[in-house]
C-alpha positions as CSV (number, residue, x, y, z in Angstrom):
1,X,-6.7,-11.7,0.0
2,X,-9.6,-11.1,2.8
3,X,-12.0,-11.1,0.0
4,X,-11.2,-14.3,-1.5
5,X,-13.7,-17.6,-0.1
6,X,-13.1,-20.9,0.0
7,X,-16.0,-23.2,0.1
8,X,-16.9,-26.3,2.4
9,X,-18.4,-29.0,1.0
10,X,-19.6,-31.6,3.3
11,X,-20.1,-35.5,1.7
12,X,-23.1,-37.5,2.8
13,X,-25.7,-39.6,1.5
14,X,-29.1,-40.7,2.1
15,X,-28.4,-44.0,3.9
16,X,-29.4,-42.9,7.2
17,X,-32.0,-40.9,6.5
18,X,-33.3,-37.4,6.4
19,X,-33.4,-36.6,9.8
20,X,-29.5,-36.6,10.3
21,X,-28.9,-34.2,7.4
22,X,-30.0,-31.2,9.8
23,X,-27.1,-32.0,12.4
24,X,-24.7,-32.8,9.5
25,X,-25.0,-29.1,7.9
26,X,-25.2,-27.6,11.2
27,X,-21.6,-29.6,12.2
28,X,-20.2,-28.1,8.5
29,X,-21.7,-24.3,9.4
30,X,-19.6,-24.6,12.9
31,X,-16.5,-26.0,12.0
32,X,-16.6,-23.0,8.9
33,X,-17.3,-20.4,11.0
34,X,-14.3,-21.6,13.2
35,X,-11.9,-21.6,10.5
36,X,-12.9,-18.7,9.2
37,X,-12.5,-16.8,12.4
38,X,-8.6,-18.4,12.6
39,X,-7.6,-18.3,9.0
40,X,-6.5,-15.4,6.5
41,X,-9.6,-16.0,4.4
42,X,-13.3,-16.7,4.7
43,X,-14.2,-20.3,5.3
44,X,-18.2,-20.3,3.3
45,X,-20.4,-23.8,3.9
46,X,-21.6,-24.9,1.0
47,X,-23.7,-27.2,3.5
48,X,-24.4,-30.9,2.7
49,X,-23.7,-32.9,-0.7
50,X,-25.9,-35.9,-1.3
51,X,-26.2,-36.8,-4.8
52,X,-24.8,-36.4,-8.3
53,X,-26.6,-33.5,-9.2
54,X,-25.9,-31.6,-6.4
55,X,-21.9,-32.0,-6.4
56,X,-21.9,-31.0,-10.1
57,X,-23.8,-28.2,-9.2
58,X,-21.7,-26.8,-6.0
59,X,-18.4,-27.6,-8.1
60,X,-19.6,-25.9,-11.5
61,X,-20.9,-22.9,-9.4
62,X,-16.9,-22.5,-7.3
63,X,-15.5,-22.9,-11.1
64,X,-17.0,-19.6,-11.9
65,X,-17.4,-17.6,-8.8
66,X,-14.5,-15.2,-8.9
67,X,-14.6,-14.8,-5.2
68,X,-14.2,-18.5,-4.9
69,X,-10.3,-19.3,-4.9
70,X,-10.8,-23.2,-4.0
71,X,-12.7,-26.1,-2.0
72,X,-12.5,-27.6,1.1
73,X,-14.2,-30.9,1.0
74,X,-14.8,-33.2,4.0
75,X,-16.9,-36.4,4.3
76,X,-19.1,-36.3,7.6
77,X,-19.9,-40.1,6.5
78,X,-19.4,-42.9,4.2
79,X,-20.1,-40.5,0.4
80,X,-20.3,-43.0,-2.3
81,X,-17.5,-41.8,-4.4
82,X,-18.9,-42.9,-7.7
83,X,-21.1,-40.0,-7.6
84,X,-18.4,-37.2,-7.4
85,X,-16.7,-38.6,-10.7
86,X,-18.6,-36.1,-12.8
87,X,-18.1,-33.4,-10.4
88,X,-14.7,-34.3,-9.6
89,X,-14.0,-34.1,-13.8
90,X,-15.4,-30.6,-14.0
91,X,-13.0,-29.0,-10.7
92,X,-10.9,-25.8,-11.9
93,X,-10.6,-24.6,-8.8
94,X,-7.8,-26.0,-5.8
95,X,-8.6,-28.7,-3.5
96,X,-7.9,-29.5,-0.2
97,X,-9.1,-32.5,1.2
98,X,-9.7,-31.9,5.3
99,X,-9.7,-36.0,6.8
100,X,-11.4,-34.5,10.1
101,X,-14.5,-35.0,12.1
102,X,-17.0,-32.9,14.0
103,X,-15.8,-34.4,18.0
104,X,-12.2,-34.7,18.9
105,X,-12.5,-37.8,21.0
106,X,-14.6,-41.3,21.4
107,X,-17.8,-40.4,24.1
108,X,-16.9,-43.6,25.4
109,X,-19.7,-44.1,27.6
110,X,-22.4,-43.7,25.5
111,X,-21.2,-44.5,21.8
112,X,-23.7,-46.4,19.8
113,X,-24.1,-47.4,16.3
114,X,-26.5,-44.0,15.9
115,X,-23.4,-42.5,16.5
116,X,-20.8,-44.7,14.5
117,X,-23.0,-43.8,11.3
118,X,-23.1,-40.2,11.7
119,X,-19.1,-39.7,12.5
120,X,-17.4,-41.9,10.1
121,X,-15.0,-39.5,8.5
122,X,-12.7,-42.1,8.9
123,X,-14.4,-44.5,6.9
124,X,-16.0,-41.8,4.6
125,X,-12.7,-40.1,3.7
126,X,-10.8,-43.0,2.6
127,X,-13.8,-43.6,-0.3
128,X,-12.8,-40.0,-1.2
129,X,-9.2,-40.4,-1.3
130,X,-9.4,-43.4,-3.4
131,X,-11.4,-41.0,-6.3
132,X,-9.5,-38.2,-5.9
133,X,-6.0,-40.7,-6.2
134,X,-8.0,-42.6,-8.7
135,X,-8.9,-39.7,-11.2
136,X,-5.2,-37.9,-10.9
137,X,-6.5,-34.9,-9.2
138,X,-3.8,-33.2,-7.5
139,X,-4.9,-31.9,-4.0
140,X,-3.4,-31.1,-0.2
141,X,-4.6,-33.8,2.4
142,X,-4.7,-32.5,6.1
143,X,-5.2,-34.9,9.0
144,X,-6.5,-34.2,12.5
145,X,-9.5,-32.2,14.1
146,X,-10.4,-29.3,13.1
147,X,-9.6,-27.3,15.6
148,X,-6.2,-28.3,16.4
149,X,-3.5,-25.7,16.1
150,X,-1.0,-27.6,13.2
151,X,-4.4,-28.2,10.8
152,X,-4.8,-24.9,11.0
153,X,-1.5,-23.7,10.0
154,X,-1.4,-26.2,7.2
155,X,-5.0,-25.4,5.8
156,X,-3.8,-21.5,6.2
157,X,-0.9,-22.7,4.5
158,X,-2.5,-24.1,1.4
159,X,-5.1,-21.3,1.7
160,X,-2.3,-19.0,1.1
161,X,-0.9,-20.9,-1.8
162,X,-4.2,-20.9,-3.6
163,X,-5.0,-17.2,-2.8
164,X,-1.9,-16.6,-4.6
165,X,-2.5,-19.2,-7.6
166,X,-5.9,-17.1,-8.2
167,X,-3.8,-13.8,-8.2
168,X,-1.2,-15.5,-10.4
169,X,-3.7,-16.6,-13.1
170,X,-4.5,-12.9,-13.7
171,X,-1.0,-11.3,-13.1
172,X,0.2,-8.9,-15.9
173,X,3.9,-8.4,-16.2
174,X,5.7,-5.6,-17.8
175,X,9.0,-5.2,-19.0
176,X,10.4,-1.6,-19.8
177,X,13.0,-2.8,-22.1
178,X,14.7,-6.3,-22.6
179,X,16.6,-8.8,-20.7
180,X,20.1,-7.9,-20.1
181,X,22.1,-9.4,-23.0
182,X,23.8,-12.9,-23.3
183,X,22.3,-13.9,-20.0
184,X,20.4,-17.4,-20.1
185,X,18.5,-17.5,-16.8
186,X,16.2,-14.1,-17.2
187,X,15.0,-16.0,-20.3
188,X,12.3,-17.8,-20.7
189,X,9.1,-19.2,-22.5
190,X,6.6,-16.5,-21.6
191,X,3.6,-18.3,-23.6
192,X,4.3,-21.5,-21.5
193,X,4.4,-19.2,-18.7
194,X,1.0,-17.9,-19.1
195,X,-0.5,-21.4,-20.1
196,X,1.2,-22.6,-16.6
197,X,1.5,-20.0,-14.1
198,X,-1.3,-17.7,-15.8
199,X,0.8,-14.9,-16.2
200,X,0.8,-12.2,-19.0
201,X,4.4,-11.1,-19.9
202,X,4.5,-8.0,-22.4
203,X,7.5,-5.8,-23.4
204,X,6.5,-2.3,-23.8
205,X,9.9,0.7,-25.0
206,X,11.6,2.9,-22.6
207,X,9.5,5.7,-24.7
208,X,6.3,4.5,-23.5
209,X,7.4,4.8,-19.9
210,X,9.3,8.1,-20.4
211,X,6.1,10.0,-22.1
212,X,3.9,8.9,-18.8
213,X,7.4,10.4,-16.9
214,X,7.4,13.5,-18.2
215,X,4.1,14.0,-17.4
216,X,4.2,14.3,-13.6
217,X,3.7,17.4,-12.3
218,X,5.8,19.0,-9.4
219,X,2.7,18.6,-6.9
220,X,3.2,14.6,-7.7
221,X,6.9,15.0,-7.1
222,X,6.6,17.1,-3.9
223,X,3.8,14.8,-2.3
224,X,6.0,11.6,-2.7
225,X,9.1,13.6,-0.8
226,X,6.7,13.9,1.9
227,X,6.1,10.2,1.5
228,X,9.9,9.5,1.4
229,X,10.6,11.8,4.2
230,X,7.6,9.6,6.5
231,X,8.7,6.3,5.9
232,X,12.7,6.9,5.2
233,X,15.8,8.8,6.5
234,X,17.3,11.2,4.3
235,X,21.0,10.6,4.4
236,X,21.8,12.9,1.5
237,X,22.0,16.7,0.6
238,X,21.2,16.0,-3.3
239,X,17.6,16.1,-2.8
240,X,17.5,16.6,-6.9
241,X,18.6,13.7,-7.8
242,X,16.1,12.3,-5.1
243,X,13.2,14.1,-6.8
244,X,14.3,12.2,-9.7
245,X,13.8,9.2,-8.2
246,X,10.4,10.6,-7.0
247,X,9.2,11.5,-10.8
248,X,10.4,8.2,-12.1
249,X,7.7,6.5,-8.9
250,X,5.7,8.6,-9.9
251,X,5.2,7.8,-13.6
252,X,6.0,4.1,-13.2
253,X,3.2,3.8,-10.8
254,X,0.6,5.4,-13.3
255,X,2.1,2.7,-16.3
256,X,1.2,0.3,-14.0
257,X,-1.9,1.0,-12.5
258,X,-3.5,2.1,-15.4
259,X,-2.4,-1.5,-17.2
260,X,-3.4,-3.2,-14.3
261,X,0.1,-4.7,-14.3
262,X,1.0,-5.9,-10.7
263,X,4.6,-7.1,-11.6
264,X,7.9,-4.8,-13.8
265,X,11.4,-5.2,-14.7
266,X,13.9,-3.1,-16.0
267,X,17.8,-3.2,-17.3
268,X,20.3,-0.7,-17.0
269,X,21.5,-1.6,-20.9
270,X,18.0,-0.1,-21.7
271,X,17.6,3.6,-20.4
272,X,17.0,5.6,-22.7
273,X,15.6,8.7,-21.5
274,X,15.9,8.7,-18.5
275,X,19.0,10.0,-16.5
276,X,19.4,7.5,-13.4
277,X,18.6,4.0,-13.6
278,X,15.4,3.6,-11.2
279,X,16.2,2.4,-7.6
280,X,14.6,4.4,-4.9
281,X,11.7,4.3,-7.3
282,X,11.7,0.7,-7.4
283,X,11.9,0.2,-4.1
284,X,9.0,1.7,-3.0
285,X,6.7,0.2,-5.4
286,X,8.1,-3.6,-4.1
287,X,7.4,-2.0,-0.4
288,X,3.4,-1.5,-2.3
289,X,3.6,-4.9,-2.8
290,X,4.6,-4.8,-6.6
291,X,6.8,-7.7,-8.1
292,X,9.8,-7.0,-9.9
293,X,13.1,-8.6,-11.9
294,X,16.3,-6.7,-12.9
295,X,18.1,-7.0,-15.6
296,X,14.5,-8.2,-17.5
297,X,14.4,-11.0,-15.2
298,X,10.6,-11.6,-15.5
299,X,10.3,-14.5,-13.8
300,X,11.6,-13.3,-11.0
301,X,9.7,-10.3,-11.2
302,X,6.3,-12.3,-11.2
303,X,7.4,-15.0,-8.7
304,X,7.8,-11.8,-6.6
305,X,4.8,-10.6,-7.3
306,X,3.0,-13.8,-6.5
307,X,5.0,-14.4,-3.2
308,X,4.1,-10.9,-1.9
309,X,0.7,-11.7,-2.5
310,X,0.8,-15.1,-0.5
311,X,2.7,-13.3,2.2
312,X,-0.2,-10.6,3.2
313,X,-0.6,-10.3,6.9
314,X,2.7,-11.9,7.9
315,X,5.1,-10.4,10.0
316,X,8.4,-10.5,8.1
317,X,8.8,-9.0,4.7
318,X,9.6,-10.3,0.9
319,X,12.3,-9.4,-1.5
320,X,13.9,-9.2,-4.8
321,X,17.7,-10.3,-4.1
322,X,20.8,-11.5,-5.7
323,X,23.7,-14.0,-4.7
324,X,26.5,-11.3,-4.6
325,X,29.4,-12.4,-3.1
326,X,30.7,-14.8,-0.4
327,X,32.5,-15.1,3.0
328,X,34.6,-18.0,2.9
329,X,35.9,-17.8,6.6
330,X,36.4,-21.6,7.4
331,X,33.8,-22.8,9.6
332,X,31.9,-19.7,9.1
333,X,30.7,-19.2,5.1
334,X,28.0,-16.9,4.8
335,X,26.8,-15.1,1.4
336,X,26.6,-11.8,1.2
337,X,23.2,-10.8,-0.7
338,X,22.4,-7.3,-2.5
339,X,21.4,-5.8,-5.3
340,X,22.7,-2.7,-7.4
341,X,19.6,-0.6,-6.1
342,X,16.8,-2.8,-6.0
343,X,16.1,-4.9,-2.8
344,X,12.8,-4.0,-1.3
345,X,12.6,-2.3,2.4
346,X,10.3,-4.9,3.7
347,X,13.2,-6.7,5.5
348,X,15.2,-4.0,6.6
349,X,16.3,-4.1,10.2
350,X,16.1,-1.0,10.5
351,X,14.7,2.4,9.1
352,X,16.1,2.4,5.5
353,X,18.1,6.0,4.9
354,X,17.9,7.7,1.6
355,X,21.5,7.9,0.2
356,X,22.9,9.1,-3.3
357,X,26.0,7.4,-4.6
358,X,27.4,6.6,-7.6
359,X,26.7,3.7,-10.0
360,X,29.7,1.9,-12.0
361,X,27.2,0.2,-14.6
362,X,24.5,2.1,-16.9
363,X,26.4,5.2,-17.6
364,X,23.5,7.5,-16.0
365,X,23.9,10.0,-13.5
366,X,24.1,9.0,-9.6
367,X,21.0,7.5,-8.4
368,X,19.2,7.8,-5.1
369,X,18.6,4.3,-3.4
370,X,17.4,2.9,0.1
371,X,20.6,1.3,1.9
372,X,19.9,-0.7,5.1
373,X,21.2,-4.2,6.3
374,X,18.7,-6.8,6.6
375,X,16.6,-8.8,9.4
376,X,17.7,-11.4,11.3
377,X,15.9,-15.1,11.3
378,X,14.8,-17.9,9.0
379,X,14.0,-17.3,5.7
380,X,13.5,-18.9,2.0
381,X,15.7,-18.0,-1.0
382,X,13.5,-19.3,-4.1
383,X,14.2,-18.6,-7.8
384,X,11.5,-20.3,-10.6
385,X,13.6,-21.9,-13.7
386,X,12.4,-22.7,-17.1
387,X,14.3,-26.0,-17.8
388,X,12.8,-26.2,-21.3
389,X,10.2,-28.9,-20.9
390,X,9.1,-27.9,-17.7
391,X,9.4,-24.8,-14.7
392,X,11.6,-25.6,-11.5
393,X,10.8,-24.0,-8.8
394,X,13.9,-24.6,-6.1
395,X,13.1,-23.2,-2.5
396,X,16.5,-23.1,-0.3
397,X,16.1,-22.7,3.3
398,X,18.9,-19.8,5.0
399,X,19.4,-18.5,8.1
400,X,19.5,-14.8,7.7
401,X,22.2,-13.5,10.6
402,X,23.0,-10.1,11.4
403,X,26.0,-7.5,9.6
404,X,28.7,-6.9,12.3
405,X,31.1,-4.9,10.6
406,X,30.5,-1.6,8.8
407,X,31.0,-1.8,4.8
408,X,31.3,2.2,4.4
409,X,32.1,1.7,0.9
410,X,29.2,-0.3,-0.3
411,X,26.1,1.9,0.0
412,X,23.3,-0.3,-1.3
413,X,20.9,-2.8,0.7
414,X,22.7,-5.8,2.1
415,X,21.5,-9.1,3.7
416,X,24.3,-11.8,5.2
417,X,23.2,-15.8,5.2
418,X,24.4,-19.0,6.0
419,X,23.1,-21.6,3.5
420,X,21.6,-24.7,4.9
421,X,23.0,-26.8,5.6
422,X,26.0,-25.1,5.3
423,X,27.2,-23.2,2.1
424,X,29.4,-25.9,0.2
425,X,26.2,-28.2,0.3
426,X,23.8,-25.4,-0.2
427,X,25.2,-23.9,-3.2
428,X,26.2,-27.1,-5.0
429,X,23.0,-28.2,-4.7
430,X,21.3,-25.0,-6.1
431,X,24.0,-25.3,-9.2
432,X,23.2,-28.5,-9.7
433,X,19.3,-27.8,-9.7
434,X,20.3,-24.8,-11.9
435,X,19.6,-22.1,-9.8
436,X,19.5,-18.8,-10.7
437,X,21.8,-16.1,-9.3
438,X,18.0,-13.6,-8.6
439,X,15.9,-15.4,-6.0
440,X,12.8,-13.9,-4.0
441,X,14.0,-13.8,-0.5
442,X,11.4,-14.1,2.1
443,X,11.3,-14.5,6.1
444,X,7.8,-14.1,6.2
445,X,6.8,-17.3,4.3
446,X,7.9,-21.2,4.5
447,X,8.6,-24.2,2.6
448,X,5.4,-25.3,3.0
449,X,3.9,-22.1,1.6
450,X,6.2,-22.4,-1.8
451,X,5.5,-26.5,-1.9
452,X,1.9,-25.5,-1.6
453,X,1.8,-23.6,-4.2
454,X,3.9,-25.7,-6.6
455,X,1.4,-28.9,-6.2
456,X,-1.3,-26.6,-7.1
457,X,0.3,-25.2,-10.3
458,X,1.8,-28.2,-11.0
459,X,5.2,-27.7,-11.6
460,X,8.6,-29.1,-10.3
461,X,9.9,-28.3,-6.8
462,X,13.0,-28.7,-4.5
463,X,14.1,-28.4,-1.5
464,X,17.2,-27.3,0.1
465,X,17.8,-27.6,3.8
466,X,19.9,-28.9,6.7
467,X,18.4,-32.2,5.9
468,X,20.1,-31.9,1.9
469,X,23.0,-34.2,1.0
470,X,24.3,-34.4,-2.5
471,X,24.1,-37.9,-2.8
472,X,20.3,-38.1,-2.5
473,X,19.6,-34.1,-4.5
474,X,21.4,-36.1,-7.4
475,X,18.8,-39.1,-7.3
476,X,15.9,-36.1,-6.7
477,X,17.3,-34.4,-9.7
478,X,17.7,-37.5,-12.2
479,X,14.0,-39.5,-11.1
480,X,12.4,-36.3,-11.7
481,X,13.8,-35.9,-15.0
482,X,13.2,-39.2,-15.8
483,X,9.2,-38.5,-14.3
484,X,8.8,-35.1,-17.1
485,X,10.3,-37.1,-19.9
486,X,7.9,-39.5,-19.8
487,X,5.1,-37.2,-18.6
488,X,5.3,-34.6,-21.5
């Protein structure tokens, strides 16, 4: 994400004359420097716009500079928004429209008109809304100056979000066998995915993953139990079936890095070939930052991938997870959230021990897996939906709270939640909106960061939080699909 720009374009015009262009670009070079220096990506001035010509040609050269994930634009004075029609048509890239000016307050004293022309964001910025608005352009709007501490964190926010939509657009997906049969929600339109969301999904046989297997040599094997041993406790005396888990990393890592895929799934009613269904293995690749969906859930799997991506340098971590089961204690409901073997170490309270245990589904032999109980904190529980004519995206805010009481007999990673605003509300909503039972747990990023990134891929997005009442998720739920009927 550090290598990824975004580029400062500064509106003027040549009312005022020459002269005030030099302290104009010199205001944009400061205030870019200074975002750069507090945000997760580089902040580049593209210095000062005046005419048609010019716009086009800043805009058509961020359209095909790869480093170039999206545009900051700010008017320093009144920009005559007629000329950034043609400019404005051609924009692939994100926008973000920063209503700011170069000094925070009024220099009461000594304010002139001299100074009135050359600081009239206010003035200048409301020209540029009305194109933007005007034209249909879909862009984030943050208010205030530019220094200020929320502006940041929203900028950084959106910055995040549009990092992650330039990762998304290239994202390769692979699925060792298919989705687990009979089940809806893992399906999907994968063309209308990659015309959306960018992403490539293709299905590739357990052979193909099996013959790159096979081919790890015990030097791979033994260098990845040093790995394990670093980062993990082993809790186990079957280091076998732990080397198992070791080849299978191994050879999964090679499929994937030599396809350039940064997202997998699997299912355990597709194994051939291989004698444990992959967990431990899997779990360290989503620690690497690599996306992925059980059962063939490859939606899930990407949305992962994409949300690890926006997450980089946060403290907190991102995970594949599941709605298990519930505690239904009145006054005190809480879901209980886990996965057979798959739930990535990043949140782990703790350092995640190596165990071996047996697995009632697949028919395979006992597989090696990380158990551990989960962080503490707020957190986001978001699952992407294809609803036929468009993708949902429904972001539920939890409270993540700690495990107090052993559970001896369930050896696998486990996180405990409280719904907001509470679970009866919380999960009637998410049924309602059709929310899947895999989500991609996060504590590391916000609703903001999801939203974000929703606006700038265009598709739907809800909310669940302690402000959520039924009545009014009903009304959310029927305007917006009266909004994509008519909008298809």
């Amino acid at each position: 994400m550090k290598n990824k720009e975004f580029w400062f374009i500064t509106g003027g015009q040549h009312l005022y004359g020459t002269d005030a262009f030099a302290e104009m670009r010199a205001h944009s070079e400061e205030i870019s420097a200074y975002l750069t220096s507090k945000l997760p990506c580089k902040v580049v001035s593209k210095g000062l716009v005046t005419l048609p010509d010019e716009i086009s040609a800043v805009i058509a050269e961020a359209n095909y500079d790869k480093n170039c994930a999206g545009v900051i634009m700010w008017m320093h004075v009144f920009s005559p928004s007629k000329m950034w029609i043609a400019g404005l048509k051609a924009l692939q890239k994100p926008m973000l429209h920063l209503h700011t000016q170069y000094n925070r307050e009024i220099p009461w004293d000594t304010i002139d008109m001299d100074f009135m022309n050359l600081n009239q964001s206010a003035h200048g910025d409301r020209e540029h809304g009305f194109i933007v608005s005007r034209m249909g352009i879909r862009r984030k709007v943050v208010v205030g100056h530019w220094q200020n501490e929320d502006v940041i964190e929203k900028i950084g926010s959106w910055m995040r979000a549009a990092a992650a939509w330039d990762y998304s657009n290239s994202l390769k997906v692979a699925r060792f066998g298919d989705n687990m049969r009979e089940v809806a929600v893992t399906e999907g339109d994968k063309v209308e995915a990659q015309i959306k969301l960018g992403w490539s999904v293709n299905g590739y046989g357990m052979g193909d993953l099996v013959e790159v297997i096979n081919a790890v040599t015990d030097a791979e094997v033994d260098a990845k139990m040093a790995e394990y041993a670093q980062k993990y406790e082993f809790n186990t005396d079957n280091t076998d079936a732990v080397r198992i888990q070791a080849k299978y990393e191994c050879g999964m890592r090679k499929f994937l890095e030599n396809g350039g895929f940064g997202a997998f799934t699997t299912t355990f009613e597709d194994l051939h070939g291989l004698r444990q269904l992959p967990g431990l293995a899997v779990q360290n690749l989503l620690a690497d930052g690599y996306g992925f969906g059980a059962e063939g859930d490859w939606k899930t799997s990407a949305l992962t991938a994409v949300m690890k991506y926006m997450a980089q340098g946060l403290a907190g971590g991102t995970a594949f997870m599941e709605d298990y089961t519930y505690h239904l204690e009145q006054g005190k409901e809480m879901v209980l959230g886990a996965h057979m073997l798959e739930v990535c170490p990043s949140i782990a309270a703790g350092k995640p021990k190596i165990e071996v245990h047996p697995l009632g589904i697949g028919g395979k032999e006992d597989p090696a897996r990380l158990v551990f109980d989960g962080q503490q904190g707020r957190a986001v529980a978001v699952t992407l939906l294809d609803m036929g004519d468009r993708f949902r995206m429904v972001c539920a805010v939890v409270e993540l709270n700690k495990i107090r009481k052993k559970m001896p007999q369930l050896p696998v990673a486990r996180v405990l939640w409280k719904p907001l605003p509470d679970l009866a509300a919380g999960a009637e909503a998410w049924i309602l909106a059709g929310g899947a039972h895999h989500t991609c747990l996060s504590n590391a990023l916000t609703v903001e960061n999801l939203r974000d990134f929703a606006e700038i891929a265009g598709i739907e997005f809800l909310v669940i939080d302690e402000n959520t009442t039924i009545p009014e998720f009903k009304k959310e739920l029927m305007y917006n699909d009266i909004y994509y009927k008519l909008n298809r």
